[in-house]
C-alpha positions in Angstrom: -28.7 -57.4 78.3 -27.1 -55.6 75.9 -24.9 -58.0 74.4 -27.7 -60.3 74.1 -29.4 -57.7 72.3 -26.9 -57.1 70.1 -25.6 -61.2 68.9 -29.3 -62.2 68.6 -29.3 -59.5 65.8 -26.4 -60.2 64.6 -27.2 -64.1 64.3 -30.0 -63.0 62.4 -28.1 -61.0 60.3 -26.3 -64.0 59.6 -29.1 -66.6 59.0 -30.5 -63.3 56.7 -27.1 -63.3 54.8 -27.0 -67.7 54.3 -31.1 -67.2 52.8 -30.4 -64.2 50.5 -27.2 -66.9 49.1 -29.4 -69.7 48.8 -32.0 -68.0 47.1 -29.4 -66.3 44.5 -29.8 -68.1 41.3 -25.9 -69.2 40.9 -25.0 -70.0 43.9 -22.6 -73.0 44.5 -23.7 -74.4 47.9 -27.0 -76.5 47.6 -30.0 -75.4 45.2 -33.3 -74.0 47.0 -35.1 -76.4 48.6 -37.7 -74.4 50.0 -40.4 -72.3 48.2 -39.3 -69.0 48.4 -35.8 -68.9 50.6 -35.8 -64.6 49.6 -38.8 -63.9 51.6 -37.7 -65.8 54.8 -33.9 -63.5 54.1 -36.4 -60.6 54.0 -38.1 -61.6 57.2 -34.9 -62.5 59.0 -33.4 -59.0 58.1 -36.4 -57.4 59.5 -36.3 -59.3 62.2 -32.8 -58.2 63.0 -33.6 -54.3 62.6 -36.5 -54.9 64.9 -34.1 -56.3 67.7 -31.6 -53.7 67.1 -34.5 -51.4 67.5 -34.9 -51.9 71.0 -31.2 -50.3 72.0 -30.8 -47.6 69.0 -32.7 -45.3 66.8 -34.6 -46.7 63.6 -32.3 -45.3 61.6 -29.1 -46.1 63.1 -30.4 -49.7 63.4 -31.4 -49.8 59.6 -27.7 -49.5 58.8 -25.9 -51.1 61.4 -27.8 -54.3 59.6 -27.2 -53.1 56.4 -23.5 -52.7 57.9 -23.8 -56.3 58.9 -25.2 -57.9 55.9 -22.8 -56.0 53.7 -19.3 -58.4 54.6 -21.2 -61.8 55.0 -22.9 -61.3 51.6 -18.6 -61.2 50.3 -18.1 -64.0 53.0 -20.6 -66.4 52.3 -19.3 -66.5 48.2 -16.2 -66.5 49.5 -16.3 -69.6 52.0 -18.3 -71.6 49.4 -15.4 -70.4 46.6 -12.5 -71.4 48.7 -14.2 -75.0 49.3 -13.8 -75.5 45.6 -15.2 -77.1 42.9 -13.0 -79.7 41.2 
C-alpha cells in the first residue's frame, strides 16, 4: 500500500513538473494549448502533497514534493535541450 502511495504522488509530481514547463513562457516543447496550464501544475502539486499526506506529516510531505519537483523542473529543460533545435 505503501508503494502505491508513494508512485501515485510521485506521478503527480511529474505531470505537476510537465504543466509548470508548458505553462513557462519560453519553453521549447509545444506552446500552451490549454487556458491556463499553471493552475492545473498548481492542482496537480496539491494533489500530490494531499496523497503523500496520508503516510507522513504535512510538513514532511510539503517538501518531500518540493524535493520531488525540484530535479524534474532541471530534467524537463534538460530532455527538451538535448532533443535539440537545429
Amino acid at each position: 500500500m505503501a508503494a502505491f502511495i508513494h508512485s501515485a504522488a510521485l506521478a503527480l509530481v511529474v505531470a505537476g513538473a510537465a504543466c509548470l514547463y508548458v505553462a513557462s513562457p519560453r519553453q521549447l516543447l509545444t506552446r500552451a494549448r490549454w487556458r491556463r496550464p499553471g493552475l492545473l501544475a498548481a492542482a496537480f502539486l496539491l494533489a500530490a502533497w494531499m496523497v503523500w499526506r496520508i503516510r507522513l506529516e504535512s510538513s514532511t510531505a510539503f517538501f518531500t514534493a518540493l524535493a520531488a519537483l525540484m530535479p524534474l523542473l532541471i530534467a524537463w529543460s534538460s530532455l527538451v535541450g538535448l532533443g535539440g533545435r537545429k
